[in-house]
C-alpha positions in Angstrom: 4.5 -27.9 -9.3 1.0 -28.3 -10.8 -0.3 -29.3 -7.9 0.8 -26.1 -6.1 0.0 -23.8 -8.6 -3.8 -25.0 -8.8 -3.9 -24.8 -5.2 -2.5 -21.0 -5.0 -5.4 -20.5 -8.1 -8.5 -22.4 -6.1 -7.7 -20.4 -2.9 -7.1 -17.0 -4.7 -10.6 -17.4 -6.3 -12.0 -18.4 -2.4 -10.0 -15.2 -1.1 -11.3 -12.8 -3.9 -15.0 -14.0 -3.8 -14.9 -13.5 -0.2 -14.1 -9.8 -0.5 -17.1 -9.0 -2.7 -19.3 -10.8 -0.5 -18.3 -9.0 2.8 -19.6 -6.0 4.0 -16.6 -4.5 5.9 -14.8 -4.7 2.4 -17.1 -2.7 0.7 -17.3 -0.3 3.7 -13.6 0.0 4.1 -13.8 0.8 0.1 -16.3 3.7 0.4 -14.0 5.2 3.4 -11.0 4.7 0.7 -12.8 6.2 -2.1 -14.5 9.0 0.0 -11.1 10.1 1.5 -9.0 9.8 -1.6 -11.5 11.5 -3.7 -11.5 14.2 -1.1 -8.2 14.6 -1.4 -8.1 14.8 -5.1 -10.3 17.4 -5.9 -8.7 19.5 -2.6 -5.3 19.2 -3.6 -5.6 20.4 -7.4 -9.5 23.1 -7.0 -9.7 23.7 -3.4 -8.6 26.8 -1.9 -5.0 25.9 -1.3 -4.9 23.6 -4.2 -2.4 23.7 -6.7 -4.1 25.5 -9.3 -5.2 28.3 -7.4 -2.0 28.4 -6.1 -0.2 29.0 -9.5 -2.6 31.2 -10.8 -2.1 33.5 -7.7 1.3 33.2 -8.2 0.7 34.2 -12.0 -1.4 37.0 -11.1 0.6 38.5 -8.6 3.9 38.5 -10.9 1.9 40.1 -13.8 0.8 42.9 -11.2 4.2 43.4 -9.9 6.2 43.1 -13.3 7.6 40.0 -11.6 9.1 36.8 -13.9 7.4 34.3 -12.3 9.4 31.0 -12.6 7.2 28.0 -14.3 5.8 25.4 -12.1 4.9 21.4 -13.2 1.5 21.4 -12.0 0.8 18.1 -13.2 3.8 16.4 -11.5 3.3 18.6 -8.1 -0.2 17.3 -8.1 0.7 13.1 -9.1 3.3 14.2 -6.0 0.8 15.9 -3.0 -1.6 13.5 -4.4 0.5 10.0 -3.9 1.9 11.5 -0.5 -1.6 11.8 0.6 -2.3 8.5 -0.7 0.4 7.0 1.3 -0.8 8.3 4.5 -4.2 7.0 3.5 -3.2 3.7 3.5 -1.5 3.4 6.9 -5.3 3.3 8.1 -6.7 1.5 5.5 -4.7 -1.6 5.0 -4.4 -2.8 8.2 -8.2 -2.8 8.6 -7.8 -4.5 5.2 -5.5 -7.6 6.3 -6.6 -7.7 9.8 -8.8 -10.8 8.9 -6.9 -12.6 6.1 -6.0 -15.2 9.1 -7.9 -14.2 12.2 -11.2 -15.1 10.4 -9.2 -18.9 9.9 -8.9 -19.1 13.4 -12.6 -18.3 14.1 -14.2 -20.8 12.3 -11.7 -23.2 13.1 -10.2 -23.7 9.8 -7.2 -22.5 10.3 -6.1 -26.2 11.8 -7.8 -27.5 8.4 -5.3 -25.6 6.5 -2.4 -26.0 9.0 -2.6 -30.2 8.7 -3.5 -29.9 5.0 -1.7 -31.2 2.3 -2.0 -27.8 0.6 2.0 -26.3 1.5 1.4 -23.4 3.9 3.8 -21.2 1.3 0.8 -21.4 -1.3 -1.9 -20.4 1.2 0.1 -17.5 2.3 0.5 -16.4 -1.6 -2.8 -17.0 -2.5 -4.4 -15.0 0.2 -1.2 -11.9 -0.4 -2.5 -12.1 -4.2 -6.5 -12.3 -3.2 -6.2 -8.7 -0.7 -3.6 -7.0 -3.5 -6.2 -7.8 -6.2 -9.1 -6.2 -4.2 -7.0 -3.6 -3.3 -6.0 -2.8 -7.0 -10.0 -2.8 -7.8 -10.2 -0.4 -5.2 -7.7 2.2 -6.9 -9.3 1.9 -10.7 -11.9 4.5 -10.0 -9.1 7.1 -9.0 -6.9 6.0 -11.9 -9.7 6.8 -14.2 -10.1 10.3 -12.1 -6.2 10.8 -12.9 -6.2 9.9 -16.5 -9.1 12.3 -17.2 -7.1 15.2 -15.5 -3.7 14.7 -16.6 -5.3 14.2 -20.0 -5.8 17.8 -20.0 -2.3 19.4 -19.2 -0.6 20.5 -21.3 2.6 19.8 -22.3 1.5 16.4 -21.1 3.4 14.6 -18.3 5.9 11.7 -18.9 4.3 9.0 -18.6 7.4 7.2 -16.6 5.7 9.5 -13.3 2.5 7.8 -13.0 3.8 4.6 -14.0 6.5 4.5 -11.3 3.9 6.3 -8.9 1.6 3.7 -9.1 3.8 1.0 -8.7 5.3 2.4 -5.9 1.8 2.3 -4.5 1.4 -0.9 -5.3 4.6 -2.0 -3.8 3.6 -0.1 -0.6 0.3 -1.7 -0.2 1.7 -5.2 -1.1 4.1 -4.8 1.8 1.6 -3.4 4.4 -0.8 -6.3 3.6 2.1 -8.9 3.4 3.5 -7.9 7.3 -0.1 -7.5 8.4 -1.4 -11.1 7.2 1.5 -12.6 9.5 0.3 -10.3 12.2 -3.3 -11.9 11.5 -1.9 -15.3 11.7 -0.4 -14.6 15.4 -4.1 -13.8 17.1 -7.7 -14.5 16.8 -8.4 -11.0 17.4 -8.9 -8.8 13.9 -8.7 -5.7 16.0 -6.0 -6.4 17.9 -4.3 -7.6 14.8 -5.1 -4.2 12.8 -3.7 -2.3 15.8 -0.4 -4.3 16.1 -0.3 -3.8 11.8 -0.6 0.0 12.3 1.7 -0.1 15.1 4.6 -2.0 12.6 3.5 0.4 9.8 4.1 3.3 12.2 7.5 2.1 12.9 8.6 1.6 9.5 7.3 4.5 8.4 9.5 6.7 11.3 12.3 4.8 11.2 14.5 6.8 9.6 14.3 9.2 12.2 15.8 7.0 14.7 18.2 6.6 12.1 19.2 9.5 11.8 19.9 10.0 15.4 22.4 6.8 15.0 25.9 7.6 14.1 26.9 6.3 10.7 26.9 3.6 8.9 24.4 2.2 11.9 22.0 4.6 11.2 22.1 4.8 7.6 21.5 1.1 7.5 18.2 1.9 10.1 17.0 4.8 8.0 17.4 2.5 4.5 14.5 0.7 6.1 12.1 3.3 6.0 9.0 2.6 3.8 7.6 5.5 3.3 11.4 7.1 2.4 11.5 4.4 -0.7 8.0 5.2 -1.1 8.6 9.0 -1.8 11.2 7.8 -3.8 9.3 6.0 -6.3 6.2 8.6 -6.4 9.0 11.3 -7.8 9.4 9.6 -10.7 12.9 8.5 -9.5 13.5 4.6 -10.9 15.4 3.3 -7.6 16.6 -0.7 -7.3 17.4 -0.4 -4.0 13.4 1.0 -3.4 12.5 -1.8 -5.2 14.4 -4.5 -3.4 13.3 -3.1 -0.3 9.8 -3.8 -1.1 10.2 -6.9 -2.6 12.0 -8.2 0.6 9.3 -7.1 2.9 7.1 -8.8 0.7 8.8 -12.1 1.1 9.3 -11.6 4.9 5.6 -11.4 5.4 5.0 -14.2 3.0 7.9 -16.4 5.1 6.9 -15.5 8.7 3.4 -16.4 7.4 4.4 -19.4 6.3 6.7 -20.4 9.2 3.5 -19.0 11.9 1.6 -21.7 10.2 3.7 -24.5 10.0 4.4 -23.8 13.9 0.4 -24.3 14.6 0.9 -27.7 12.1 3.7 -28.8 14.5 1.5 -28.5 17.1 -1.3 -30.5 15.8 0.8 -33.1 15.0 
């Protein structure tokens, strides 16, 4: 158990240090940060942003002698905000795990690792832990961005919200990036494997209209798989188990099919 656990460590560090050497990472990171900052100072001071919007709202009901019910500007912003985010990261991740194997394949390593001693189960973790850990350094400048704001509201916002926000993004993205790294172990080809990702992501994401379509309990049991249903789910402040089981089993798909694509090429070295 040693063994393994040293190996998932050794190729996490390889993984990691070969993000922060790479220049698509750190342009796929100023796209990220670019967009989602975009986003965040749109959706709370642009024109259509939330606090305009309430303080229209405000001024309008003091004009007209209207009560003007209250509104939860912090939680509608964490909300448009993480939505946003969501759809973000249906184009950003699969740029993102496109060459977690494809790259392998390229230099020919790929067969190194495949008739290793190294089991293929702690490959496929190391590399899943190396992306998510790049990916969460990409989301600590925004988290800084939202602590500074939601510092300022007032009554201040439970911090349950952001807490099961953020995981839910991290769930999300650890899902994406699990599913897409066993697309990138099917082909040599990062763009065709960040196109087949988006593709999948697309699906799950829409699923749960198909579902709907379906009589019951067929399509309830389609539209449960529905990522971005769960993900909504989470980003509400709602604490779901099923949402969470959901994520965690996609994450363990990816991992397995991984892990199963790999042992296929072994077999065939062998």
């Amino acid at each position: 158990m040693g063994i393994v656990i040293a190996n998932i460590i050794a190729i996490y560090r390889r993984e990691l240090q070969s993000y922060f050497v790479s220049p698509l990472a750190y342009g796929i990171t100023s796209v990220f940060w670019l967009l989602a900052g975009l986003f965040f100072v749109m959706i709370l001071l642009g024109p259509q942003g939330i606090l305009v919007t309430v303080a229209a709202f405000d001024l309008q009901g003091q004009q007209y002698g209207i009560q003007v019910p209250p509104v939860d500007v912090p939680y509608e912003f964490m909300l448009a905000f993480f939505d946003r985010m969501g759809w973000l990261l249906l184009f950003i991740l699969p740029i993102l795990s496109m060459g977690l194997y494809t790259e392998e394949r390229k230099r020919g390593t790929l067969e190194l690792l495949a008739t290793s001693p190294v089991t293929n189960w702690a490959v496929a973790i190391a590399k899943l832990l190396g992306v998510t850990t790049f990916f969460l350094t990409m989301i600590l400048p925004l988290l800084g961005l939202e602590i500074f704001t939601l510092s300022k509201s007032n009554p201040p916002l439970s911090p349950i919200i952001p807490i099961l926000a953020h995981g839910g993004l991290l769930l999300f993205a650890t899902a994406i990036l699990s599913l897409g790294m066993f697309i990138s172990s099917l082909t040599d080809s990062a763009i065709l494997a960040a196109i087949l990702t988006f593709a999948l992501m697309v699906l799950l994401v829409f699923i749960d209209l198909i579902g709907n379509s379906l009589p019951s309990p067929l399509g309830s049991a389609i539209s449960h798989l529905s990522i971005l249903k769960h993900y909504n789910t989470l980003i509400q402040g709602i604490f779901d188990t099923s949402s969470l089981i959901l994520f965690a089993s996609y994450i363990i798909l990816g991992i397995f099919l991984t892990a199963q694509s790999i042992d296929t090429l072994r077999f065939q070295r062998q």
